[in-house]
N, C-alpha and C positions, 0 to 999 in steps of 0.2 A: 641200048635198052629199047626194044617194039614196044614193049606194053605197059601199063600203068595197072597197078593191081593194089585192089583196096578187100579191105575185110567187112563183111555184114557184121552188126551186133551176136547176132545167134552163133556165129561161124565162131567169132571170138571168147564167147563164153564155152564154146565145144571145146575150143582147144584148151583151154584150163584145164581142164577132164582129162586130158590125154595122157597117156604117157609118156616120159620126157623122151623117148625115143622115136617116139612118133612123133612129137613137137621137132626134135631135130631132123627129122625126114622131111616135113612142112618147110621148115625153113629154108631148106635144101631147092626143095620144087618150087618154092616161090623163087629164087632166084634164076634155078632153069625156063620157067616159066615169063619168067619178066625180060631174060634175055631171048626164046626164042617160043611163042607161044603153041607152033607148028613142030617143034621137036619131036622125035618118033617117040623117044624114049615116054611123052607125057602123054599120047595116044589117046588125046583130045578128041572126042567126039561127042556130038547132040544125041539128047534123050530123045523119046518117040514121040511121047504126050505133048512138050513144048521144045521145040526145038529151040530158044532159046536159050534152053539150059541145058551145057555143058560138063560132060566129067571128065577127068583125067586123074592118071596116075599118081600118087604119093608115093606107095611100094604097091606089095604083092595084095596085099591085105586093105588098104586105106583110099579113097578117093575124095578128091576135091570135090564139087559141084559149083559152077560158075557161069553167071550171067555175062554176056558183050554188051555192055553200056552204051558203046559209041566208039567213035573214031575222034581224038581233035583236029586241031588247027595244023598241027604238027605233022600229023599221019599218024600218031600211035594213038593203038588199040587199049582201049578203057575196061578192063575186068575187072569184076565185085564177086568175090569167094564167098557162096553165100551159106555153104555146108561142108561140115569137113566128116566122111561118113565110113565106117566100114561097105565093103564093096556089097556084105549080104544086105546091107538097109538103102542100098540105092532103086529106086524102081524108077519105071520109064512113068508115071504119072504125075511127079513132082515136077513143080510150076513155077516161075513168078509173075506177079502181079503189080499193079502201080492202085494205093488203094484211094475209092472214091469221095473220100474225107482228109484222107494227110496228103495224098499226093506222093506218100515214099511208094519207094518197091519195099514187098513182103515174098517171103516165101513160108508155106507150111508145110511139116515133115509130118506126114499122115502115117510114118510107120510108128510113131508112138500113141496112135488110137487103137482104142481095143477095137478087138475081131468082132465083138457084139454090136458095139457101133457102124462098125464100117459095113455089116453085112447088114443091118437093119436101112443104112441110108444106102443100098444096091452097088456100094463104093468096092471092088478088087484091085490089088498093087499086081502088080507084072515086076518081077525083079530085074533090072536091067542084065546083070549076069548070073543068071539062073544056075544054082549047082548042079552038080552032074549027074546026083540024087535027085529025087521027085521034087520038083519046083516048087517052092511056098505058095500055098493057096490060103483063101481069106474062107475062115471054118464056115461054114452054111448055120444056122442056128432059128429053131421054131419058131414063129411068131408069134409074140410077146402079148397080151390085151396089159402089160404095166404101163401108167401114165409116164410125158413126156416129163422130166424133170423142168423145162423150159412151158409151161401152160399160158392158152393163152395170146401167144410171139408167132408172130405168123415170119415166111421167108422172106418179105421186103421189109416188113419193119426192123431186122436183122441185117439188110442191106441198108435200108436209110442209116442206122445207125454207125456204119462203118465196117459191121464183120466183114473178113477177106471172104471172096465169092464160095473158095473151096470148104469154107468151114461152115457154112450154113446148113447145109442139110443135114452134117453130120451133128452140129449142136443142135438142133429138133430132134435129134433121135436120141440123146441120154436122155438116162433114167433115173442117175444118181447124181450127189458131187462127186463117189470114184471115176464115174465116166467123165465128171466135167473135167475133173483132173487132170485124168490122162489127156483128153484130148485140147487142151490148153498149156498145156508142159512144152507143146512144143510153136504154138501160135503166136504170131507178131504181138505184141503189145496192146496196141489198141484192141484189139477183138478177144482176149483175154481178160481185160478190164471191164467192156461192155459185159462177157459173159458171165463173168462171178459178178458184177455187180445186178443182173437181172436174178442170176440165182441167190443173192443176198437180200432180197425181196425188193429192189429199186424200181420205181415205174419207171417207164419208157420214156416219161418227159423228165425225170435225175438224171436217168442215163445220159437224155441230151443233152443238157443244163453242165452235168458234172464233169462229164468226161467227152461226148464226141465236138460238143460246142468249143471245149477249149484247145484242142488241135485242127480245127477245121480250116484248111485253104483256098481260094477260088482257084479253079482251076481250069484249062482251056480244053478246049474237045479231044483233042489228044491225046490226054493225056495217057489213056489206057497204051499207048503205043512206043509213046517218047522216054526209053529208059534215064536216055543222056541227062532230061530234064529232070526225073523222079531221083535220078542217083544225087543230084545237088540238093536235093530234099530229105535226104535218107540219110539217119547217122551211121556215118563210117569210118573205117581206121587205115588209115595208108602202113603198107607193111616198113615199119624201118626199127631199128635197133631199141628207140623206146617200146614199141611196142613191145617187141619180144622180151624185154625184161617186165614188162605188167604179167605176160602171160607166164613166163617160168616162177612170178611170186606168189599168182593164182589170183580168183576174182573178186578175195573181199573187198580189196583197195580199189577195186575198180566199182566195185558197187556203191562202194562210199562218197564217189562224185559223182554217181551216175545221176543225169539230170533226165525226170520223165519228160516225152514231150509235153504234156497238158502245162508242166512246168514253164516251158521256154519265154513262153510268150510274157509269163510277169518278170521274167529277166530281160528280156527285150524291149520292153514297152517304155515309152516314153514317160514320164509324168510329171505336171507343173509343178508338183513343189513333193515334201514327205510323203513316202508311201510305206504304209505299213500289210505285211503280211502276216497273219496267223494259222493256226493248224493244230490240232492232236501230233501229239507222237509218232513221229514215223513218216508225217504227209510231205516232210522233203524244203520244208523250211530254212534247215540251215544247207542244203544243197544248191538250195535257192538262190539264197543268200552270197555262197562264195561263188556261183555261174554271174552272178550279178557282178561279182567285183570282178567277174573274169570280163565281163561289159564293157563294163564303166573305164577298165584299164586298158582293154581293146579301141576304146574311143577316146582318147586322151590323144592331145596334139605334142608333136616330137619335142618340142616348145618345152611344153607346162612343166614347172619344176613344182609343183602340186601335186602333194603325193594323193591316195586315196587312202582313207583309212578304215581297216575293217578291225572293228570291238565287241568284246563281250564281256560278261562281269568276273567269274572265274579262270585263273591263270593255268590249270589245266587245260581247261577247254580251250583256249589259246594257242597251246601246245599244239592240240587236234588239229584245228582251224589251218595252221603255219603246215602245217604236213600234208592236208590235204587239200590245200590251196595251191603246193609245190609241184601237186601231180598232176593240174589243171592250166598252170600257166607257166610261158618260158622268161627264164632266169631275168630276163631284160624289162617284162613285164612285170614281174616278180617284184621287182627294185623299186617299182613305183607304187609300193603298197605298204603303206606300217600295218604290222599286224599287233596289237599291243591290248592287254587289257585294263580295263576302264580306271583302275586304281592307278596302276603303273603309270596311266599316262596323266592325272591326274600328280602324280610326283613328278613326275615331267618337268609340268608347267612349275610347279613352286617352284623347284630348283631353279627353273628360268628367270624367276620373280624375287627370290631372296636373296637375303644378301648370304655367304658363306659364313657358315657358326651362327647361324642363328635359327637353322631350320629344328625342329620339334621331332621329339621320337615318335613313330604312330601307332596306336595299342590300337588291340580290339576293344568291342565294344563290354566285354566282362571284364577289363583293366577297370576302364571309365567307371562300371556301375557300381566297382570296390570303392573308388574315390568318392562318387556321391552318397555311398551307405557313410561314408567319415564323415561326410559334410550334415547329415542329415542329423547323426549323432550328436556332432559336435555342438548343432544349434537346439537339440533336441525338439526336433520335430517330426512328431508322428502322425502328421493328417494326409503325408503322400505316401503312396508307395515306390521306392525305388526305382525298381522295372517301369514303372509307370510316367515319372519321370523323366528318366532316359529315353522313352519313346517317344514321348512329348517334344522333347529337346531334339533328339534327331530327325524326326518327321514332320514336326511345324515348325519347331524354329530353324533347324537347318533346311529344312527341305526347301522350305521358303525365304532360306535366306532373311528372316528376320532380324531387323538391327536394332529398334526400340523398344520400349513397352507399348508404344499407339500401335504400332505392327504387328507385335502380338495380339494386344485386346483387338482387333480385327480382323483378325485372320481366320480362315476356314478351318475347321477342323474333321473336313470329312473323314469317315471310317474311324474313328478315333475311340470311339463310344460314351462314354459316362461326356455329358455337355458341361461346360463348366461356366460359371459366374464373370462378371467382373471382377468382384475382391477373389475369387480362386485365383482366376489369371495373373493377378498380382501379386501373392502371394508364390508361384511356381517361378514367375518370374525373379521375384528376389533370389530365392532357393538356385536357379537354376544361372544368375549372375556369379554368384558366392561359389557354386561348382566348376564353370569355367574359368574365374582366378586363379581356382587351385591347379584345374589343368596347366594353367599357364605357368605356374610358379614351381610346380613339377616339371616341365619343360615337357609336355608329353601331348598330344590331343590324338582323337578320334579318328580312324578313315574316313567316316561321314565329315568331320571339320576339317581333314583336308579336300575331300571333293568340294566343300562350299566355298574356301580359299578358294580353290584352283576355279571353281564358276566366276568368281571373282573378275579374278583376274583376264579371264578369256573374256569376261563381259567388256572390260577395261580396253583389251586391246579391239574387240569388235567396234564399238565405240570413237576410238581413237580412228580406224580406219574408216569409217562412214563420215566423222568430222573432216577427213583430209580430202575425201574424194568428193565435200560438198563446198571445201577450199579449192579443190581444182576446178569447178565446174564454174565457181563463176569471176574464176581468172586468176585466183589468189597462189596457182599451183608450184610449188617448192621445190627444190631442185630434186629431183631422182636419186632415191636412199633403198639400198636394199632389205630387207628385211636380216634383222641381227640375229642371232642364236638366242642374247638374254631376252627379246622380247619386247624391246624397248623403242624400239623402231618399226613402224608396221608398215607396210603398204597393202598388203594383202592376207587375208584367211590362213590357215594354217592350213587347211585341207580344201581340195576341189569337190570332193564327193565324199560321206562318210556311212560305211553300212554295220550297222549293229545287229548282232546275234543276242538268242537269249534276253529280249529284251524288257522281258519283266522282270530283271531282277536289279535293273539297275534304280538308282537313287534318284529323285528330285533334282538334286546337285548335278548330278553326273547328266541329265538330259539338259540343263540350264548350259553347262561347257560347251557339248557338244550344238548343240544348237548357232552357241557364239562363234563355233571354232570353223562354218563353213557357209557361207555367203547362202543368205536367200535367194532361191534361183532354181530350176528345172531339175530333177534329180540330184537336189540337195543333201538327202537322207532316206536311207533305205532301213526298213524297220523289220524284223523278221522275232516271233516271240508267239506266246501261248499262256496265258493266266492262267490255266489249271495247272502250270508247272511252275510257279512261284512260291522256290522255296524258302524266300527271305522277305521278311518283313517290311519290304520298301513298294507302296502302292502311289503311284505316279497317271495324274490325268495328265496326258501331251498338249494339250491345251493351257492348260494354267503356266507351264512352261516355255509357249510361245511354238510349238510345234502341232500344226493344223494338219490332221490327216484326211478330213472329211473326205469322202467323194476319193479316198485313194486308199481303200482298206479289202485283200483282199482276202479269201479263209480257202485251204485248202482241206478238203474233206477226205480224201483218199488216203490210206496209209499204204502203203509200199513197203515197210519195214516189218512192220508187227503184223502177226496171224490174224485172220478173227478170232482164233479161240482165244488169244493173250489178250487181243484189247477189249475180247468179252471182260474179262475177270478184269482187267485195269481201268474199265469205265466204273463199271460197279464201285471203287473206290474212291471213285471223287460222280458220288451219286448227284446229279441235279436233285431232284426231292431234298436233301439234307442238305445241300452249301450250293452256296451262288458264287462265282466269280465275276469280276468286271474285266471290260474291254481294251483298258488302257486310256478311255475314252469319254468316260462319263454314263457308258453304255454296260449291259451285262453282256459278257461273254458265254459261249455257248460250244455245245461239241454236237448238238444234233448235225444229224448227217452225217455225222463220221464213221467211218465203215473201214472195214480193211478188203483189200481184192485177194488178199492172201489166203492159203489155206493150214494146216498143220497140225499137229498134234496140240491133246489140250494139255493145259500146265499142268504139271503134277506138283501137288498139295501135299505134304510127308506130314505127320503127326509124330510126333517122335516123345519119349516117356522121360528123358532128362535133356539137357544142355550136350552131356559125353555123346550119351547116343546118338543126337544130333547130329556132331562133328563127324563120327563112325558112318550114317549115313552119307553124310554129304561125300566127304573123302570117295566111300566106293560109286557113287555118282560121276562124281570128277575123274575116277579110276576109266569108269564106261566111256565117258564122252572125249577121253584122250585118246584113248582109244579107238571110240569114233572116225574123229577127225584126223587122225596118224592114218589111217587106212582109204578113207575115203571109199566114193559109190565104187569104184573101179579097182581098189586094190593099190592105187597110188597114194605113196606116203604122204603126209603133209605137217605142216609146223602146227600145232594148236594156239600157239605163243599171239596172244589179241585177243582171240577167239573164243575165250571160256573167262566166265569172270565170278566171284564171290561177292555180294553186298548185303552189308550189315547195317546195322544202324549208330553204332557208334563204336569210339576209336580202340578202345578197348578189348572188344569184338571182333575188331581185325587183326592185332596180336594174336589172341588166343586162337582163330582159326588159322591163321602163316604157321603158328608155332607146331600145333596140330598136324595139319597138311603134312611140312616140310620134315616131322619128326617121327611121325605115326602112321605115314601115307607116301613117303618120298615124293610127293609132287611142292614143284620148288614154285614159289610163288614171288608177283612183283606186286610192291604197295601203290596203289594208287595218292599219290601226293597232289598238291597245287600244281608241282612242274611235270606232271605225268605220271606213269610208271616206273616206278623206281624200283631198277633191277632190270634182268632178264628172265623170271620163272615165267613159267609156262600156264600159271592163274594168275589172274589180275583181281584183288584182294583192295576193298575199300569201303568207307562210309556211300550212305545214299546221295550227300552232299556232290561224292566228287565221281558220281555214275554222270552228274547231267550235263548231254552232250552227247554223251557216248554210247557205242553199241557194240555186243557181243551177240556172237553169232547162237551161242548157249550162256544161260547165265542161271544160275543158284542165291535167292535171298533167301537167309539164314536169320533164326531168331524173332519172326515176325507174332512175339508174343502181344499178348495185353499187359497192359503197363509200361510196355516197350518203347510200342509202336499202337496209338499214342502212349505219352507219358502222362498217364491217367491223371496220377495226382498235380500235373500242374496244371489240365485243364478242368480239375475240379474247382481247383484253389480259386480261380480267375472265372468260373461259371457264379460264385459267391459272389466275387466283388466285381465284374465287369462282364458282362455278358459278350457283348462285342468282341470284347480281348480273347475272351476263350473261344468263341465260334473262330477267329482270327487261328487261333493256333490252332484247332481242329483242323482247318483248313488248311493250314501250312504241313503237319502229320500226314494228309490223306496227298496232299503234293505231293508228299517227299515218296510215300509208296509206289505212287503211283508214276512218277518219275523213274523207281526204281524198275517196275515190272513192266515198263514201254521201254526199258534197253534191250531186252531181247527180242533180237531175231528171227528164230526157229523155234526155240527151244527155252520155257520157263520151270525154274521147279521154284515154291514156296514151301520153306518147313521151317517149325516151330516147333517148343515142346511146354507143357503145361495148356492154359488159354492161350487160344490162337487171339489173335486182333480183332478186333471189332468190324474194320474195314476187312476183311477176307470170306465174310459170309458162309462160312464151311455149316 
């Protein structure tokens, strides 16, 4: 083999597009090409404009374009395929560049600018091989008095900020976002992000702040010259057998790990103890997150029998997590990772800790609040309320691990609402003794009473390790005991590093475990989470818990995934004016600044005149968009099966549309369960609960009535007796929507029939 041959980002998203017959001719000349890169048959030759850049043969029809990187150590020759083009879209004025802020090479395909642009900035292509008919020419067109769409931006301030050289003069000259469109559809990354974010109304010190500040590299004089050195900068894909199975599956799996550069750097960075990141929907969070544990398992020594653990609260989302963590790391690295969620491993630990036959069955929490309604009867007492109760009991006295009555009468009861007395507290406290015997005596308890066990326990063993290690220090040290299975033997932490997703949903308990379960020390805990997406009742300051983030908290404001027009309509629903969220921190949390770089169609909103009609819409909806996506921009088939999803609000509602669909609509559909998708149909069919996490590429909420969505009458009932509680559940309502309508991608439809929701603003 002469040469070493890598793929550019852009190259590799073309060939997704392709057709598999062209994809197997690429295949093909990458081989010929890697064995002899001077072969007649690939009639390799430099373009005029930059002699740098290279085209050669695929077939009659298709040509590579390819940059020379370098030579190694070795002798062989270093190529980066940086465009895979029909031969009519190759012109001799296409370039690469090494850009003055990342340091990667870029290249831009200016045949996807309009003619009105390119002839307003004096820009013509020369076709490398000009047809045998009159040669493409760039159309001549009047001059224009319409304002620049860019006002304001002069051409260095668009160099300071990072745009690639070639694209400046052509972004001064749109006029619209269609031109901005076109002419960023085909532009590197960063100059892209600059660009919609200046036409999103961003000042030019956001721009720096947000985006050019956070991939910026020093770089040496050079640099414009040294490909060799910009290609060790520039993400790329070495051609070999994995790749080509990414490409023949197509690029949603591949977008689904895609990690932005502005990203890297909080996945690389060092930090002395917890570091938590936040974000809106879509800003790459949990992408973050599993690059992170691609990190931390990259830098583990051959040694360490310390796994890394990556948790989140739902065993769905888990599911996700394990699948697209598979496609980021190798099998070897793989092994040094529990992936598990937060409950599961919470039974874990009991089972380590008890003795056999005597563990307890674990109910939900509406088991539990049937048994407190017996208990309350029984004693006939009517000055608490139920629900009220229960929430007491799981958020102060479990959360905090309360073992006395002095530990209750003193304990916090932030966000709680109604304040309560001494003799109240003593009173809930009897009531709430008298409810736990019965759990006991039933042999049953709570997921929340087993994560408190289970904190327990990991306190226990943290403990015991900190007592041995201050027996070893000053001489007392015991002979070398491995650590057991049951737990009973500790020498060391359970985990070396522990990174949590979704991290506002977890419990008091559950951050008290994890805390236990991995030595204080330098990238101890990696935190990644959003409180305007907490759909469950559990509000956790990291602090009170023994986990300090100060000074390592960071928010990413970009979304990547969601349009602006969706996260227009999806802020609107968790409006700042009407509800406050907190930080995780003692702090409020916030989404100003959050912006998407995206563009697309806006949601469409159906009114529909029954519930039947509804389903009749939606079906021929789902009819269009399989459709869609079976055909794709080019006429190649594709699987829709991930990529289209239905969410409802409740479970009932997803029966009736599967039943619907598969009966009245022949489209076969998979439920979304705890353990994934269940089934193979072609719609992914679920509650709003078990969207979060996840993304489709097109997605349809269905049913977003009043009464619904919220359930009016319970936070009526709870605006009478607890204020607090109800704002609480308003707030959880406007989550869950809003969780639901940041799963999609591209494409939102909302439809309802009767009153629409109150959060929908129609």
């Amino acid at each position: 083999m002469t040469a070493r041959l890598s793929l550019y980002q852009k190259a590799e998203q073309e060939l997704y597009k392709l057709d598999r017959s062209v994809k197997a001719k690429f295949y093909d000349f990458c081989h010929l090409f890697r064995d002899n890169p001077d072969h007649p048959g690939l009639d390799l030759k430099p373009l005029m404009g930059d002699r740098r850049v290279f085209r050669a043969k695929i077939d009659q029809s298709y040509r590579a374009l390819l940059a020379k990187t370098g030579i190694d150590d070795r002798g062989q020759e270093n190529w980066l395929v940086i465009a895979v083009r029909h031969r009519k879209h190759v012109y001799e004025e296409l370039s690469v560049a090494v850009n003055r802020i990342t340091g990667e090479i870029e290249f831009v395909d200016l045949s996807v600018v309009g003619a009105s642009v390119l002839q307003r900035a004096g820009v013509t292509l020369t076709p490398a091989e000009p047809e045998s008919e009159t040669p493409r020419i760039t159309p001549s067109r009047p001059s224009t008095s319409v304002a620049p769409l860019l006002t304001g931006i002069t051409a260095q301030d668009l160099r300071g900020l990072g745009v690639t050289e070639q694209l400046i003069d052509l972004a001064l000259a749109v006029t619209d976002s269609g031109e901005l469109d076109q002419l960023v559809s085909g532009a590197p990354l960063l100059s892209k992000d600059i660009l919609y974010g200046l036409a999103a109304g961003m000042s030019m010190g956001e721009v720096r702040r947000e985006i050019t500040s956070q991939v910026e590299v020093e770089l040496g004089d050079d640099y414009a010259e040294n490909l060799s050195a910009a290609l060790a900068r520039t993400t790329v894909t070495t051609f070999d057998e994995d790749l080509k199975a990414a490409i023949e599956e197509g690029d949603f799996r591949a977008w689904k790990i895609f990690l932005h550069p502005s990203q890297a750097k909080l996945v690389r960075r060092h930090y002395n103890g917890p570091a938590r990141v936040s974000g809106g929907p879509g800003t790459g969070k949990t992408i973050v997150a599993l690059h992170r544990v691609k990190h931390l398992a990259e830098q583990l020594s051959p040694g360490s029998d310390k796994p890394i653990l990556l948790t989140t609260f739902t065993k769905n989302l888990t599911t996700d997590l394990r699948a697209r963590l598979a496609s980021l790391l190798e099998p070897e690295l793989l092994a040094r990772v529990e992936i598990t969620h937060i409950d599961q491993l919470a039974a874990r630990v009991l089972s380590e800790n008890v003795g056999v036959g005597v563990g307890r069955q674990r109910v939900f929490d509406t088991v539990a609040l049937g048994v407190l309604r017996q208990v309350l009867a029984e004693v006939d007492d009517q000055r608490w309320d139920a629900e009220f109760l229960l929430e007491e009991w799981d958020q102060v006295v479990l959360g905090q691990s309360l073992n006395t009555r002095k530990a209750y009468f003193d304990a916090r009861r932030a966000g709680r609402g109604r304040s309560l007395t001494r003799p109240e507290r003593n009173q809930i406290w009897k009531l709430l003794e008298q409810f736990t015997v019965r759990l006991d005596k039933e042999g049953i308890e709570t997921w929340g009473q087993a994560a408190e066990r289970a904190a327990r326990f990991a306190m226990e063993r943290a403990a015991k390790i900190e007592a041995r290690r201050d027996n070893e220090a000053v001489g007392g040290a015991e002979a070398a005991q491995p650590d057991d299975s049951s737990g009973r033997c500790y020498r060391s932490h359970r985990y070396r590093h522990v990174v949590v997703d979704e991290a506002q949903d977890l419990r008091a308990a559950h951050w008290t475990m994890l805390r236990a379960m991995v030595p204080k020390s330098p990238n101890d805990l990696f935190i990644a989470g959003d409180t305007h997406q907490r759909i469950y009742d559990h509000q956790v300051t990291l602090g009170t818990v023994g986990i300090n983030i100060r000074g390592r908290s960071s928010r990413l404001t970009l979304s990547y995934r969601t349009t602006r027009e969706i996260l227009a309509r999806a802020i609107g629903v968790v409006d700042p004016q009407k509800v406050s969220y907190d930080n995780l921190d003692d702090g409020a949390d916030t989404l100003e600044g959050y912006r998407s770089v995206l563009h697309g169609p806006a949601p469409e909103l159906v009114a529909c005149s029954s519930w039947e009609d509804e389903l009749t819409q939606l079906a021929a909806a789902l009819t269009s968009w399989r459709t869609e996506i079976s055909t794709g921009d080019n006429g190649i088939r594709r699987d829709p099966r991930g990529n289209v999803a239905v969410c409802v609000a409740d479970r009932d509602m997803v029966g009736q549309v599967m039943r619907y669909l598969a009966t009245q609509a022949e489209i076969s559909c998979a439920e979304l369960t705890k353990d994934g998708p269940k089934g193979d149909g072609e719609v992914h069919v679920g509650t709003m609960h078990r969207f979060k996490g996840l993304e489709y590429q097109k997605l349809a909420i269905v049913g977003v009535c009043d009464g619904v969505i919220p359930r009016t009458a319970v936070i009526e009932r709870y605006r009478k007796e607890d204020q607090q509680r109800s704002a609480r559940e308003e707030r959880k309502a406007r989550s869950l929507l809003f969780v639901a309508a940041t799963r999609a991608r591209d494409t939102l439809r909302i439809s309802w029939h009767g009153t629409p929701s109150p959060y929908l603003s129609v």
